[in-house]
C-alpha angles and dihedrals in degrees: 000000000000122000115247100217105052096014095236124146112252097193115103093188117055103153092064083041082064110043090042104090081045077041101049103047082062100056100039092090091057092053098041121103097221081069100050126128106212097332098319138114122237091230087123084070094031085071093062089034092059084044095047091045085040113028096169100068118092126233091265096054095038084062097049093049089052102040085047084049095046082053102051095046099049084046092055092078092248101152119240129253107275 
């Protein structure tokens, strides 16, 4: 995001700014209610699934990536498992 006032980039981060939509196409399944288990989601596997597709990232950045994923997807307007 860049501010509006001075143009300067607000993000500290760029390099997860950059793997997320990658990053993200991984992690849908494991957020999506046709996937659930009782009621639940699947995020617990979707951890080791982001670190096996990206094993570069470190254990901070694999659960920002997923918690920012988790966000997106329940703000899509995707309805939520009954």
């Amino acid at each position: 995001m860049t501010d509006s006032d001075s143009g300067e980039e607000r993000r500290s981060n760029l390099h997860l700014r950059k793997v997320f939509v990658d990053a993200y196409d991984v992690l849908k399944p494991f957020f999506d209610p046709a996937n659930d288990w009782g009621g639940q989601t699947h995020e617990h596997l979707a951890y080791r699934a982001l670190h096996e597709q990206f094993p570069g990232l470190t254990a901070q950045e694999v659960f920002t990536l997923v918690a920012a994923a988790k966000r997106v997807f329940h703000d899509s307007g995707v309805p939520a498992a009954p």
